[in-house]
N, CA, C and O atoms as a GROMACS GRO file, in nm:
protein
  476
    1UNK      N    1  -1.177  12.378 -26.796
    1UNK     CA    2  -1.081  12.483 -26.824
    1UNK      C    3  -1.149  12.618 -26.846
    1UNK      O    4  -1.073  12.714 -26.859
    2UNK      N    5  -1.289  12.640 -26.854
    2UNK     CA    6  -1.345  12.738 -26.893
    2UNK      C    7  -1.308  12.840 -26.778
    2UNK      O    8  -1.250  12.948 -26.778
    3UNK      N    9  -1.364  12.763 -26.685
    3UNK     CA   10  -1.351  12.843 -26.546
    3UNK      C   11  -1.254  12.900 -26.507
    3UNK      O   12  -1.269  12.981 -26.415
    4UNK      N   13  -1.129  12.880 -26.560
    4UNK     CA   14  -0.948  12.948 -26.550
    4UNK      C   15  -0.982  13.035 -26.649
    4UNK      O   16  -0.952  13.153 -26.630
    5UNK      N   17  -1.060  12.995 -26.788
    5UNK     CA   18  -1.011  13.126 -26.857
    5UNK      C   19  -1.120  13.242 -26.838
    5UNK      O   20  -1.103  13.349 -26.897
    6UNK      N   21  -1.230  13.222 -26.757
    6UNK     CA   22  -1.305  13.327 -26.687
    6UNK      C   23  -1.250  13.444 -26.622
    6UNK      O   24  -1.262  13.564 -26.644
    7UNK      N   25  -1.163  13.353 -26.504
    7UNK     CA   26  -1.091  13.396 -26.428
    7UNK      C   27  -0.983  13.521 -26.458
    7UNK      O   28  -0.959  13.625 -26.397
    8UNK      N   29  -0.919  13.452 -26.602
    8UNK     CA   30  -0.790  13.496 -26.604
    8UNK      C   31  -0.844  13.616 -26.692
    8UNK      O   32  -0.790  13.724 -26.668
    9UNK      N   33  -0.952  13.613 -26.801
    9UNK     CA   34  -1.006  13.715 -26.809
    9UNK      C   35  -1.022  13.874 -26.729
    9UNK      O   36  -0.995  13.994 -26.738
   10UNK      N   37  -1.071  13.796 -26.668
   10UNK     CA   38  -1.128  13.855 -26.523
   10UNK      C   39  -1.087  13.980 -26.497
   10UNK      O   40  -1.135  14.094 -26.503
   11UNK      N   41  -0.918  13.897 -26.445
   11UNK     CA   42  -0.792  13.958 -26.368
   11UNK      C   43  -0.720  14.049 -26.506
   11UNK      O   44  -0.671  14.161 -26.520
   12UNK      N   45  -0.743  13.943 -26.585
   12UNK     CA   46  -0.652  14.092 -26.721
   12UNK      C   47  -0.742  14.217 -26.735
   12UNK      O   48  -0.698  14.330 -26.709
   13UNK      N   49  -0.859  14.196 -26.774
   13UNK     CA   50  -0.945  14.316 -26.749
   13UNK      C   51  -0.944  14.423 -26.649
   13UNK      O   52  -0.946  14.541 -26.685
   14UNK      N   53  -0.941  14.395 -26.544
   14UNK     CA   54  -0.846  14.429 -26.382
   14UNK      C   55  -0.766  14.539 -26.383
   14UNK      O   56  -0.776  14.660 -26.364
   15UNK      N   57  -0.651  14.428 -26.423
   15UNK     CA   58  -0.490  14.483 -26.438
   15UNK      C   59  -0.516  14.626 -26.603
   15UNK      O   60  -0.451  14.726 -26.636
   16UNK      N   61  -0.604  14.578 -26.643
   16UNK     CA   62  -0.574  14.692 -26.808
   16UNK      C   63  -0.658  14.789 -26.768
   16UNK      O   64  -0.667  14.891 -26.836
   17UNK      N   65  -0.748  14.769 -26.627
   17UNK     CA   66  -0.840  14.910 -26.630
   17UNK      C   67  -0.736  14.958 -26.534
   17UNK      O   68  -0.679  15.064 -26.560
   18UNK      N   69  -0.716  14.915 -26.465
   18UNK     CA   70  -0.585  14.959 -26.360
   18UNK      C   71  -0.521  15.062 -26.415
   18UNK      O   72  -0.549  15.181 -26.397
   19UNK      N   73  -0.394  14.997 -26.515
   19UNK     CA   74  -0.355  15.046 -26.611
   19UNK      C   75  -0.368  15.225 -26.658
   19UNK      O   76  -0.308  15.330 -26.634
   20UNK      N   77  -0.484  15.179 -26.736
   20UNK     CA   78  -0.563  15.260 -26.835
   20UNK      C   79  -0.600  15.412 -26.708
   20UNK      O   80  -0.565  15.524 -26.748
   21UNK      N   81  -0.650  15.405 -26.603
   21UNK     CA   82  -0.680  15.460 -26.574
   21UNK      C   83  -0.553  15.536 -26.470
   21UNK      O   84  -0.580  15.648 -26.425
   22UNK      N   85  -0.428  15.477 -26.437
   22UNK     CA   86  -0.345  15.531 -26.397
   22UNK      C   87  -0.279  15.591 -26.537
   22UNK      O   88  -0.185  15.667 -26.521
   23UNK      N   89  -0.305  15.574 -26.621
   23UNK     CA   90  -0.249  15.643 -26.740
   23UNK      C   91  -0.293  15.768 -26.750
   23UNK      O   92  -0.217  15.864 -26.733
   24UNK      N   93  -0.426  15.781 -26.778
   24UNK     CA   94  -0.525  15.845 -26.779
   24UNK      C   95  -0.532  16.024 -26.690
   24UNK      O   96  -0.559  16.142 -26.712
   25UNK      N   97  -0.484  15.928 -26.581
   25UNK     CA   98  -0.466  16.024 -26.480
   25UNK      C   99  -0.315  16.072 -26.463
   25UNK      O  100  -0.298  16.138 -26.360
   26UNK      N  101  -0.219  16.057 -26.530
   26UNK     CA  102  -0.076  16.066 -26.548
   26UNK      C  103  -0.077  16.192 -26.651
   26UNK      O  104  -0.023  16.300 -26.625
   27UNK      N  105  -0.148  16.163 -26.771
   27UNK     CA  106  -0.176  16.278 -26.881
   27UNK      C  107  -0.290  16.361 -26.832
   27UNK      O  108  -0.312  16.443 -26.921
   28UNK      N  109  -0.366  16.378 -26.742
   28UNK     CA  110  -0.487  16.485 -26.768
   28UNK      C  111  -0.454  16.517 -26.597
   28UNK      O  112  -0.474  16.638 -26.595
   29UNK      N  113  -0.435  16.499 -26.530
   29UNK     CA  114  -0.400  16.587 -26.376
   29UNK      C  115  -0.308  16.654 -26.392
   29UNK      O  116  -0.206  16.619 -26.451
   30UNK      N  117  -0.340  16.821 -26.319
   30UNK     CA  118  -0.248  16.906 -26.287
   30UNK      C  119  -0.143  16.867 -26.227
   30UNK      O  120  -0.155  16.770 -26.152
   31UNK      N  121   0.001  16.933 -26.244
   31UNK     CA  122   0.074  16.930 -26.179
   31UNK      C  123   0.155  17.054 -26.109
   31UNK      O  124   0.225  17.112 -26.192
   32UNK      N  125   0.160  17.088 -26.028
   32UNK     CA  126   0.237  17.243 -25.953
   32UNK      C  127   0.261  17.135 -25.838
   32UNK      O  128   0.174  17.075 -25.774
   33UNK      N  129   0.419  17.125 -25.826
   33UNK     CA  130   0.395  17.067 -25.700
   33UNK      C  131   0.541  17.147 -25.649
   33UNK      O  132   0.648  17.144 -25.710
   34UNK      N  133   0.512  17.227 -25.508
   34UNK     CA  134   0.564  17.371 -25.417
   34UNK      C  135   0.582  17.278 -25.291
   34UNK      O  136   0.556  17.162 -25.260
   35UNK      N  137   0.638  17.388 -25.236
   35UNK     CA  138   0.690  17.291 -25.091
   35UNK      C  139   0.587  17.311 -24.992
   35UNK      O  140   0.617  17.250 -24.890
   36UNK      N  141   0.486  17.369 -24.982
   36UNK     CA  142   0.359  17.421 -24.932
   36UNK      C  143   0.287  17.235 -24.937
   36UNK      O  144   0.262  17.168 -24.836
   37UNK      N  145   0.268  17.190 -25.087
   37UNK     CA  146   0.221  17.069 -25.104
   37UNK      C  147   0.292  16.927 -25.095
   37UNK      O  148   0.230  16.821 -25.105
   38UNK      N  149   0.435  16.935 -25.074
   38UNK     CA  150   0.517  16.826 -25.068
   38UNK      C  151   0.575  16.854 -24.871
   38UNK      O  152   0.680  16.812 -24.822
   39UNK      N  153   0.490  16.918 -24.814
   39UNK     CA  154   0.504  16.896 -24.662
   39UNK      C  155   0.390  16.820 -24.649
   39UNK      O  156   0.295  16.817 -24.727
   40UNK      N  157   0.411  16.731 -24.494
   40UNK     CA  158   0.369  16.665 -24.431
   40UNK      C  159   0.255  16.695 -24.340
   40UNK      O  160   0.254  16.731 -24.222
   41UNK      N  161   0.178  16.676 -24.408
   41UNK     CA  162   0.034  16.731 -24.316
   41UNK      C  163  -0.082  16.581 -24.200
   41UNK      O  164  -0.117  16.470 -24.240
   42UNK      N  165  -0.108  16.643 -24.066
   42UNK     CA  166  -0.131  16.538 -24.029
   42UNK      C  167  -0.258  16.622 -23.959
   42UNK      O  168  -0.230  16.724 -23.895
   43UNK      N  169  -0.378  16.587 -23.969
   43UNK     CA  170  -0.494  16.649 -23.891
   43UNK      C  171  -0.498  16.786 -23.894
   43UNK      O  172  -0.546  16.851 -23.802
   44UNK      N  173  -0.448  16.839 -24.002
   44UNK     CA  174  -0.455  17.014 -23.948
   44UNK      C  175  -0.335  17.058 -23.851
   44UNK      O  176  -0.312  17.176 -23.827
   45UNK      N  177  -0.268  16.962 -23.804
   45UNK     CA  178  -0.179  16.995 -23.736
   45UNK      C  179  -0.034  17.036 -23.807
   45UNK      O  180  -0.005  16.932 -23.866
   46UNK      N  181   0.092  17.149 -23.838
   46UNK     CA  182   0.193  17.134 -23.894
   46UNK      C  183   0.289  17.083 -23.819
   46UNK      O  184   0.299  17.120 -23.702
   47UNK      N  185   0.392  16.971 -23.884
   47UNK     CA  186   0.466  16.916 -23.820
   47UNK      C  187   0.593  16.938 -23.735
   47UNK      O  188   0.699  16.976 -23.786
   48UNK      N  189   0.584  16.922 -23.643
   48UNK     CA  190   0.739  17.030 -23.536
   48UNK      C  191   0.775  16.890 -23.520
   48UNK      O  192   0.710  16.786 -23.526
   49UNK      N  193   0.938  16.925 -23.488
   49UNK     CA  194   0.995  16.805 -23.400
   49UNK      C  195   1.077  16.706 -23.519
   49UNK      O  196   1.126  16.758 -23.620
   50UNK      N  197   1.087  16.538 -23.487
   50UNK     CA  198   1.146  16.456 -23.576
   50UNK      C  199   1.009  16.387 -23.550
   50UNK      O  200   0.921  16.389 -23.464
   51UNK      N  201   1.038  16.319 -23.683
   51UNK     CA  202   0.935  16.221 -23.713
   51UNK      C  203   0.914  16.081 -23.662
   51UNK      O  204   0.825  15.999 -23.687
   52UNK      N  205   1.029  16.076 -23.580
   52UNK     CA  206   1.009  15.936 -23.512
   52UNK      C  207   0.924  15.966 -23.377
   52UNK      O  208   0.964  16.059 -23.307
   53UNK      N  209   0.826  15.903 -23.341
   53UNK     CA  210   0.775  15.893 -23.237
   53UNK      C  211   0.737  15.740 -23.104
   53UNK      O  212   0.754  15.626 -23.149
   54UNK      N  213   0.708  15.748 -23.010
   54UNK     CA  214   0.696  15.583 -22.969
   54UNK      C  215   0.552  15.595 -22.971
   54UNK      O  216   0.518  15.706 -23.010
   55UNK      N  217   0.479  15.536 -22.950
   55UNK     CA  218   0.357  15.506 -22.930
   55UNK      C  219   0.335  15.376 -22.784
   55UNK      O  220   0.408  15.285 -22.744
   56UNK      N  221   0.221  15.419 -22.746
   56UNK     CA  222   0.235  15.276 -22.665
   56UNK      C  223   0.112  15.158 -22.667
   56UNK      O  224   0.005  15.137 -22.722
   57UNK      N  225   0.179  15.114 -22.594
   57UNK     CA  226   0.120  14.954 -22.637
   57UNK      C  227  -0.052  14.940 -22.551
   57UNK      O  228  -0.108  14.837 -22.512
   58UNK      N  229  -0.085  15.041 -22.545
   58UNK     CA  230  -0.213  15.036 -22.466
   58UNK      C  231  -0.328  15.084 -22.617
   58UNK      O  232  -0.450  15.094 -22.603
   59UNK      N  233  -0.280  15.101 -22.708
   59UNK     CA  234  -0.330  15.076 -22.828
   59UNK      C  235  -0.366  14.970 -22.886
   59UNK      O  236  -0.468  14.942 -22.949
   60UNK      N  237  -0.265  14.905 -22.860
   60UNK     CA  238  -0.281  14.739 -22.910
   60UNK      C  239  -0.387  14.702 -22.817
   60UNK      O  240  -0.481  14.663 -22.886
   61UNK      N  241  -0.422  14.696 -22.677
   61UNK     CA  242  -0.485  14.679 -22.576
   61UNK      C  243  -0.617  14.695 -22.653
   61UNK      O  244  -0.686  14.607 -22.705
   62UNK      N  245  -0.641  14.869 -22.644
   62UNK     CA  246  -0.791  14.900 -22.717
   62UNK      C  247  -0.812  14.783 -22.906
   62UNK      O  248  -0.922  14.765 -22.958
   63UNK      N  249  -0.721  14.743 -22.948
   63UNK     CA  250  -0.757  14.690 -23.099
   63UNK      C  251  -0.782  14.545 -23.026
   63UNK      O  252  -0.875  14.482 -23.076
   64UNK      N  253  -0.723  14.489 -22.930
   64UNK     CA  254  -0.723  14.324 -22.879
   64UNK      C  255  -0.895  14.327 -22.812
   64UNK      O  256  -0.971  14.230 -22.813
   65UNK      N  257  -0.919  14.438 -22.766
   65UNK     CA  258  -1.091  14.452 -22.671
   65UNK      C  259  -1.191  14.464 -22.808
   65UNK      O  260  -1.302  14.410 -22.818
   66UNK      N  261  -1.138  14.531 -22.889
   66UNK     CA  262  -1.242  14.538 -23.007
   66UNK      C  263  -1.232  14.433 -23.080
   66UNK      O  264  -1.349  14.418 -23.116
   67UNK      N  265  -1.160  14.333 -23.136
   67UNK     CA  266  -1.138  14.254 -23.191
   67UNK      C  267  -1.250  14.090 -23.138
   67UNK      O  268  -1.322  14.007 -23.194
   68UNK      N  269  -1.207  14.119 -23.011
   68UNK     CA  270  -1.312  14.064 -22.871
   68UNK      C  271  -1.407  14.028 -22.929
   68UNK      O  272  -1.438  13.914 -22.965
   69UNK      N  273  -1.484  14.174 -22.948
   69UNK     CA  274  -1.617  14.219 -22.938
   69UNK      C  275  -1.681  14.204 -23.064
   69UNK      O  276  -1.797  14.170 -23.085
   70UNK      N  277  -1.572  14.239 -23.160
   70UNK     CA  278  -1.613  14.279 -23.324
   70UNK      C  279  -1.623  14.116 -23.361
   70UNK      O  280  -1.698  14.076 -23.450
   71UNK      N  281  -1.574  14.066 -23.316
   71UNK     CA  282  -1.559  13.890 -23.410
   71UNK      C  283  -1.672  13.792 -23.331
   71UNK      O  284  -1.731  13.692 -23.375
   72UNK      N  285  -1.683  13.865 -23.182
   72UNK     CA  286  -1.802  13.783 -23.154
   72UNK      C  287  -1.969  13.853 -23.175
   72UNK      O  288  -2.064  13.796 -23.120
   73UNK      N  289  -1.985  13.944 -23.236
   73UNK     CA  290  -2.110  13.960 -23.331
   73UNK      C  291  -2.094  13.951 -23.447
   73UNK      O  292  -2.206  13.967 -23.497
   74UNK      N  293  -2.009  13.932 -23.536
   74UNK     CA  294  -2.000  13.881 -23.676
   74UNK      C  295  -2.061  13.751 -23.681
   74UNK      O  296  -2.128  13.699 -23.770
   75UNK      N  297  -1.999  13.675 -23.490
   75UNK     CA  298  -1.996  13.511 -23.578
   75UNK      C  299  -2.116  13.460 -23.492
   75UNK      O  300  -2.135  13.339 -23.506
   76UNK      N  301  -2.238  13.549 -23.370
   76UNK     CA  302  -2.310  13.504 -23.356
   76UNK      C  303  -2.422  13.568 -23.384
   76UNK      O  304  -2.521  13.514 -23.336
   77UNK      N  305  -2.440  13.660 -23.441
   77UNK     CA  306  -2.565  13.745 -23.502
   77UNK      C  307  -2.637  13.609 -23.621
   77UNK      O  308  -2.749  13.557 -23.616
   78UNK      N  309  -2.552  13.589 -23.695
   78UNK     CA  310  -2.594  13.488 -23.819
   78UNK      C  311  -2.623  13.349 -23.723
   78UNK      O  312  -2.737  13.304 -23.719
   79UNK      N  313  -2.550  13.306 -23.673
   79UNK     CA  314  -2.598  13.215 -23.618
   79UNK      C  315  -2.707  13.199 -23.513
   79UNK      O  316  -2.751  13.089 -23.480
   80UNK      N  317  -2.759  13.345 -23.450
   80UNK     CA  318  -2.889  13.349 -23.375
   80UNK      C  319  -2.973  13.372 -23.506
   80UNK      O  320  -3.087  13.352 -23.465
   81UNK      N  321  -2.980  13.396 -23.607
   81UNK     CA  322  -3.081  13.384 -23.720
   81UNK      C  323  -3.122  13.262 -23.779
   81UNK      O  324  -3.235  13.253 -23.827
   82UNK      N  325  -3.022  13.142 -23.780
   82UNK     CA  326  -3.055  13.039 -23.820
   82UNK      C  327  -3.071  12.919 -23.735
   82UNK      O  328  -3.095  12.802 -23.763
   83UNK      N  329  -3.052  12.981 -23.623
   83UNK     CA  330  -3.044  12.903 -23.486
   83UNK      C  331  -3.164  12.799 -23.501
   83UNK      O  332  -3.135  12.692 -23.446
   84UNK      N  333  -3.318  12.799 -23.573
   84UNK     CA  334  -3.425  12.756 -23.557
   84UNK      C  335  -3.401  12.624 -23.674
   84UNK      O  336  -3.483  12.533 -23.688
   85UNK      N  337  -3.299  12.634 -23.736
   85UNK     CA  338  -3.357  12.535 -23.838
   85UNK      C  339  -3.306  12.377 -23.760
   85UNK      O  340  -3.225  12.349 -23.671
   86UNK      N  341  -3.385  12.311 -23.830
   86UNK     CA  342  -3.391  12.175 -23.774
   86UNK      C  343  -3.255  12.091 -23.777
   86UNK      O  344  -3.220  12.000 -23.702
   87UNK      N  345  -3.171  12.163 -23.916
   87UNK     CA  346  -3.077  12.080 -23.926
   87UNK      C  347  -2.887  12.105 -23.862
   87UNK      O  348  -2.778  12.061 -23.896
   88UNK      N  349  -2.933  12.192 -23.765
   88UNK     CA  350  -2.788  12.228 -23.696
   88UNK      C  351  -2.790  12.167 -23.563
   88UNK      O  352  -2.698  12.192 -23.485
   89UNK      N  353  -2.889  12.088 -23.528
   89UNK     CA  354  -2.905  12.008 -23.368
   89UNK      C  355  -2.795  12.038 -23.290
   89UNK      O  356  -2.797  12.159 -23.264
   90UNK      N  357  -2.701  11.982 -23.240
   90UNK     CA  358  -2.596  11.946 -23.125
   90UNK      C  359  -2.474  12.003 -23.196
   90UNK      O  360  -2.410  12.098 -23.150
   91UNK      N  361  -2.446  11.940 -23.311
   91UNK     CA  362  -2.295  11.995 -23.319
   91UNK      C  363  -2.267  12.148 -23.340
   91UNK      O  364  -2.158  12.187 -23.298
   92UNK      N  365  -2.358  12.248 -23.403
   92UNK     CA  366  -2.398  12.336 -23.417
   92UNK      C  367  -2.366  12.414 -23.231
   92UNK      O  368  -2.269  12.464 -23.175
   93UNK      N  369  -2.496  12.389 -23.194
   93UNK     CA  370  -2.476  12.421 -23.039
   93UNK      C  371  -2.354  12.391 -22.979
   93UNK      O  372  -2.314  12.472 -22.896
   94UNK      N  373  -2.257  12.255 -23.010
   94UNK     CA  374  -2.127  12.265 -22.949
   94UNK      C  375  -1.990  12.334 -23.009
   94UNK      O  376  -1.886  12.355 -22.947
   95UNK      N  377  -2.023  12.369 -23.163
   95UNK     CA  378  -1.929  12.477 -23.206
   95UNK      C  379  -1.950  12.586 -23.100
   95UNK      O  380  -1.862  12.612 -23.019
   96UNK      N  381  -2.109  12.671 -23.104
   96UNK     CA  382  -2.135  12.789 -23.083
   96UNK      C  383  -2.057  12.796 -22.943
   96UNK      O  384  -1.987  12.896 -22.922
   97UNK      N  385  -2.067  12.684 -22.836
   97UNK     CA  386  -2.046  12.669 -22.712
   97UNK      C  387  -1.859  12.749 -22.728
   97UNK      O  388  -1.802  12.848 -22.683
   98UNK      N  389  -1.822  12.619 -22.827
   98UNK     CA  390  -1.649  12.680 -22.830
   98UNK      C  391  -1.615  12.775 -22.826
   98UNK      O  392  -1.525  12.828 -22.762
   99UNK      N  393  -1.710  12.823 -22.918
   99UNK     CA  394  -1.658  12.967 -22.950
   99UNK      C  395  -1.723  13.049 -22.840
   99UNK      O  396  -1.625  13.110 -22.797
  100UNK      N  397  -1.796  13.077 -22.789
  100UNK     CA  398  -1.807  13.159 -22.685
  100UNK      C  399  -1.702  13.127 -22.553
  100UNK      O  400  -1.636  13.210 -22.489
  101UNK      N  401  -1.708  12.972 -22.531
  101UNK     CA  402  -1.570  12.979 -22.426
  101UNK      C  403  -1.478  13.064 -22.482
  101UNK      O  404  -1.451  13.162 -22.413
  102UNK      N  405  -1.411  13.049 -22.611
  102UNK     CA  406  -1.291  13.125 -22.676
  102UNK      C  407  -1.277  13.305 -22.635
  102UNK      O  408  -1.181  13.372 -22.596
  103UNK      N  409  -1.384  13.331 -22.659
  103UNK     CA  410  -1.484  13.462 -22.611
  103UNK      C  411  -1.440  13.535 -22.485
  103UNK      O  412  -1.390  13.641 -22.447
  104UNK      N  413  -1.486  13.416 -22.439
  104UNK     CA  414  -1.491  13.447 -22.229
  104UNK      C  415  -1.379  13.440 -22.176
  104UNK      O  416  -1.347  13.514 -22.083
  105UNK      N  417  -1.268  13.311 -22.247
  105UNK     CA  418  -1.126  13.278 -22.236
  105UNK      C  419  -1.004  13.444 -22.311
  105UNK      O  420  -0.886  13.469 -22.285
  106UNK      N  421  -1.082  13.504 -22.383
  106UNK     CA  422  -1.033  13.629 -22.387
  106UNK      C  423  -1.037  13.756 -22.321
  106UNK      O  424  -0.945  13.835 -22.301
  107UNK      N  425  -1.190  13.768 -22.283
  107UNK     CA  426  -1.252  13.872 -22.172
  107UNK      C  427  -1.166  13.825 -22.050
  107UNK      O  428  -1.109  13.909 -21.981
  108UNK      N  429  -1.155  13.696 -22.024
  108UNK     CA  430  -1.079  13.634 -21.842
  108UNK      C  431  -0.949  13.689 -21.891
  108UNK      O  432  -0.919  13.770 -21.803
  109UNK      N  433  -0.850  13.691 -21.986
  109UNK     CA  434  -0.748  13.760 -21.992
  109UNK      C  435  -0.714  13.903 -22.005
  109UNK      O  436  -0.614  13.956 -21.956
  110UNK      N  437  -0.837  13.980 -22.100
  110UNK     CA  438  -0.818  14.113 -22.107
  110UNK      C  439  -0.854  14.194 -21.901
  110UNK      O  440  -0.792  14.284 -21.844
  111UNK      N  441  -0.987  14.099 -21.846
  111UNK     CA  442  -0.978  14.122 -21.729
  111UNK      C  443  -0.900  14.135 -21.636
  111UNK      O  444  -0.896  14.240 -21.573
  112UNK      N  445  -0.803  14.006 -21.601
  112UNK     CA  446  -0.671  13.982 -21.545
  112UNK      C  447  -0.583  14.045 -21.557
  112UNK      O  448  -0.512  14.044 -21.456
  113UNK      N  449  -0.533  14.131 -21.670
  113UNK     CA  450  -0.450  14.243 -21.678
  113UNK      C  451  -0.509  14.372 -21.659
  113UNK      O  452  -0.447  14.478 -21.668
  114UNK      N  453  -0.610  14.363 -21.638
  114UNK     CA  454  -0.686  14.524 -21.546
  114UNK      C  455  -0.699  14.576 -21.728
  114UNK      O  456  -0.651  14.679 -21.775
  115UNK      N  457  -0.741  14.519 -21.768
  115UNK     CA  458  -0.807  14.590 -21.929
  115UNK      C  459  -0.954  14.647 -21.967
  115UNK      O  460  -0.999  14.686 -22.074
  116UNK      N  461  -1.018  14.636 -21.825
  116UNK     CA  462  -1.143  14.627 -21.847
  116UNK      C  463  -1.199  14.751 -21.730
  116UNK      O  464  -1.313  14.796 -21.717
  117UNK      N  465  -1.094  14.779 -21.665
  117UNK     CA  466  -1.164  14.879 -21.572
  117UNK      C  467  -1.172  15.068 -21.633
  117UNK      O  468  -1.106  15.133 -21.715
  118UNK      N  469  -1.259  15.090 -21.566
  118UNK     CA  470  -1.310  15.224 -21.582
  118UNK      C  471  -1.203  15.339 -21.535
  118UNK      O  472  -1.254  15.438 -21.483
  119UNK      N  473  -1.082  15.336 -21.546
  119UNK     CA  474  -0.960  15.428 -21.463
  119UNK      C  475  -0.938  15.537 -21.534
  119UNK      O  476  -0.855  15.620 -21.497
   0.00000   0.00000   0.00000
């Protein structure tokens, strides 16, 4: 039971600096707030128009190619570091295998929809 009340420690300590310090900052920050500071500022740019906009889905495209890329050096950088030890033989090598099919089985799809060319 120690280990729960570590925990729960922990998290109250947490929650009371939380707290404490949104308090903190409730009594001692300025306040002037003008319509200069309660507009909508985006890059330096001021806002014209309505605020609804579409976006398109060739965004998602660029986050699905990085995602690709980003998850397959997370998960084989560490594993080319320990690649030498004696005790990951075969099954080791046939995870790594999966997961790079998984890899290639994503690149063959981002390819197939023309995601990959230089246009």
């Amino acid at each position: 039971m120690s280990g729960y009340v570590a925990v729960a420690a922990v998290l109250g300590a947490g929650v009371l600096l939380v707290t404490a310090a949104m308090l903190v900052r409730r009594l001692l920050a300025p306040r002037a707030p003008h319509a200069a500071k309660l507009a909508t500022y985006e890059s330096g740019v001021d806002p014209v128009g309505e605020g609804w906009a579409q976006t398109k889905v060739r965004y998602f495209v660029f986050s699905f190619l990085y995602v690709v890329f980003a998850v397959d050096a997370v998960y084989l950088f560490p594993w080319a570091t320990v690649i030498r030890d004696a005790d990951l033989g075969r099954a080791s090598l046939v995870e790594v295998g999966i997961f790079i099919g998984v890899i290639v089985l994503g690149l063959a799809h981002a390819g197939r929809r023309g995601l990959l060319r230089w246009v």
